[in-house]
C-alpha positions as CSV (number, residue, x, y, z in Angstrom):
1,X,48.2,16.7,94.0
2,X,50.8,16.1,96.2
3,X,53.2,19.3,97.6
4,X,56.5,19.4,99.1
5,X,57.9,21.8,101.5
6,X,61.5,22.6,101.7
7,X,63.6,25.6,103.9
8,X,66.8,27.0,103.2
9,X,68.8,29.4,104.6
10,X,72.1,31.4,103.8
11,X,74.2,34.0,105.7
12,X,76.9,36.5,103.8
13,X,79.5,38.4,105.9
14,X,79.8,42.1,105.0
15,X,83.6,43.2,103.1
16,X,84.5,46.1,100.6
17,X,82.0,47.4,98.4
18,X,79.5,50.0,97.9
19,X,76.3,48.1,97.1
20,X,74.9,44.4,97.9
21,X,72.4,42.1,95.7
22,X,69.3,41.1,97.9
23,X,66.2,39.5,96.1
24,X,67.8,40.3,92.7
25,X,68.3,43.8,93.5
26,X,71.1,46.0,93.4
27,X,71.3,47.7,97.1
28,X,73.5,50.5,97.8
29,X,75.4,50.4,100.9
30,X,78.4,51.0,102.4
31,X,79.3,47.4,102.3
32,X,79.7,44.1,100.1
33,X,79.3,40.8,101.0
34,X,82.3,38.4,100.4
35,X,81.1,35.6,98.3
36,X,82.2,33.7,95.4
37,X,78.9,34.2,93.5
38,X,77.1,37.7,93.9
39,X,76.1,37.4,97.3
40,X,72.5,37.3,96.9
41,X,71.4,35.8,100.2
42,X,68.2,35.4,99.4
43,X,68.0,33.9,95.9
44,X,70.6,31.6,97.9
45,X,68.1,30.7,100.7
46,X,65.0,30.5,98.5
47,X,67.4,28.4,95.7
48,X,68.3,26.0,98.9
49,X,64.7,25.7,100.2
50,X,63.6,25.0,96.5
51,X,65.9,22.0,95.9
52,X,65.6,20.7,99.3
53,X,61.5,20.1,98.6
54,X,62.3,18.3,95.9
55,X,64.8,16.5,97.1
56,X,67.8,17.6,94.8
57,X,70.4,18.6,97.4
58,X,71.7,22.2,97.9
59,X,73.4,24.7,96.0
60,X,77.0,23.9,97.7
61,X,75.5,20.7,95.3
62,X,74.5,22.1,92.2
63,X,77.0,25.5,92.3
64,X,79.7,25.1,94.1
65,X,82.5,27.3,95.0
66,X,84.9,25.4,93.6
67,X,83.7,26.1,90.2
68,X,84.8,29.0,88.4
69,X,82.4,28.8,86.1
70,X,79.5,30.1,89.0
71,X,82.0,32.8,90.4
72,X,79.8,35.9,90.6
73,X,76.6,34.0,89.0
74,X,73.6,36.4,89.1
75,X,71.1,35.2,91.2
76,X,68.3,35.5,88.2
77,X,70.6,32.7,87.1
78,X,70.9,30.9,89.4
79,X,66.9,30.9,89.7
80,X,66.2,30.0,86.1
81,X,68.9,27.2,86.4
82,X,67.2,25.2,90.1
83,X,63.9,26.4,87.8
84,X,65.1,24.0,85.3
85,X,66.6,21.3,87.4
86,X,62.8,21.4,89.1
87,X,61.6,20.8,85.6
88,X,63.6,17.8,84.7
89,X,62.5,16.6,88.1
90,X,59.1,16.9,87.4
91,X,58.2,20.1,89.7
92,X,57.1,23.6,89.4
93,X,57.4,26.2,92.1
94,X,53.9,27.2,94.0
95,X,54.6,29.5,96.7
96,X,57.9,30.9,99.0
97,X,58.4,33.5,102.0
98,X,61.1,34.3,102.8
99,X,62.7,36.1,105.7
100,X,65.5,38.7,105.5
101,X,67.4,38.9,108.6
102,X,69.7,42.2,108.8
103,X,70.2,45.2,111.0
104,X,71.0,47.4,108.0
105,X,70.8,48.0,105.5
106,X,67.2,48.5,106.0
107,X,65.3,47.2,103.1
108,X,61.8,47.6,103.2
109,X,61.4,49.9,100.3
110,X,63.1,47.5,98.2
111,X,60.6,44.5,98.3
112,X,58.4,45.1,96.0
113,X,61.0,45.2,93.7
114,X,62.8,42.0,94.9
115,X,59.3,40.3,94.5
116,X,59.0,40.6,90.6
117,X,62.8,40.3,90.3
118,X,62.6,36.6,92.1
119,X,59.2,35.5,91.1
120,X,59.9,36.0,87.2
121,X,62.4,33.9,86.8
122,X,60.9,31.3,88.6
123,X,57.6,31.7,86.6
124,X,56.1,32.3,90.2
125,X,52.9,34.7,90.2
126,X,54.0,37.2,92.2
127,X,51.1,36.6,94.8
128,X,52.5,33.3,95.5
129,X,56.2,34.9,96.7
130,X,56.4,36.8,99.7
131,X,59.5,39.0,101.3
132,X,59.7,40.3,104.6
133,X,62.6,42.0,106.9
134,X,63.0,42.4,110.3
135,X,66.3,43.0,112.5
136,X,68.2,41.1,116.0
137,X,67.5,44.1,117.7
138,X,71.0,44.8,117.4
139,X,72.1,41.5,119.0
140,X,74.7,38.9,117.9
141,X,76.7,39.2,115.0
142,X,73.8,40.9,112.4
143,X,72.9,43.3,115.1
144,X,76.7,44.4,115.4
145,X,76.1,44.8,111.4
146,X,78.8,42.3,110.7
147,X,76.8,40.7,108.2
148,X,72.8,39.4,107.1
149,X,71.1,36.5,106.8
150,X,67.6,35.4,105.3
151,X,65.2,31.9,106.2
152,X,63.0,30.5,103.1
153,X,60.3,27.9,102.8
154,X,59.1,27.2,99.3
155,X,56.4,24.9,98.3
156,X,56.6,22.8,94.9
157,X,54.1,21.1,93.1
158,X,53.9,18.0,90.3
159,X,54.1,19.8,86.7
């Protein structure tokens, strides 16, 4: 069996709102993120990392913000749709970790939540996915809280 390895990463700025999505999950917070889908940075990253192992481009590619259509697409959607394109192409998901880069808010209480809400759409066992956060120690542009970021690697696998 041959298995591919791909990374992906996305970056939101913060704007109005009272909540953010992150791994699927509503957050509350005193911000939003200004995006033209829901801002999910991570089911952004991980979507990214899963298209680039299989070669299939990016989401900029498959969803782009040019498209009304994907304004303010749920991230469970856009998971079961680069699930799908994976199919056709002959791939199923194996394993993923991504990395949540943010100063606030703080999330940690909120992964094991994110894990089932990322995994199951992707048909991922949720032992194969993991979610981590740390911060910049308030340096740069997420440590002045202007904004987050996450890193993913996924690994797919023939069907």
């Amino acid at each position: 069996m041959t298995i591919r390895l791909g990374h992906g990463f996305d970056a939101h700025r913060f704007g109005p709102g009272d909540h953010i999505w992150l791994g699927g999950v509503r957050i509350a917070y005193d911000h939003g993120v200004v995006a033209h889908s829901d801002g999910d940075v991570l089911v952004h990253a991980l979507c990214d990392a899963l298209l680039g192992a299989a070669a299939l481009g990016d989401i900029g590619r498959h969803f782009p913000d040019t498209d009304a259509s994907w304004e303010n697409l749920a991230g469970k959607t856009m998971l079961m749709h680069v699930r799908e394109l994976l199919a056709d192409a002959g791939y199923v998901p194996q394993q993923a970790d991504c990395t949540i880069v943010a100063q606030a808010p703080r999330v940690a209480k909120h992964v094991p939540t994110m894990r089932g809400a990322v995994a199951e759409p992707l048909g991922l066992d949720i032992g194969a996915l993991n979610i981590k956060a740390t911060t910049t120690e308030k340096m740069g542009w997420i440590g002045r809280g202007e904004g987050l970021a996450v890193h993913a690697v996924a690994v797919i696998a023939p069907s």
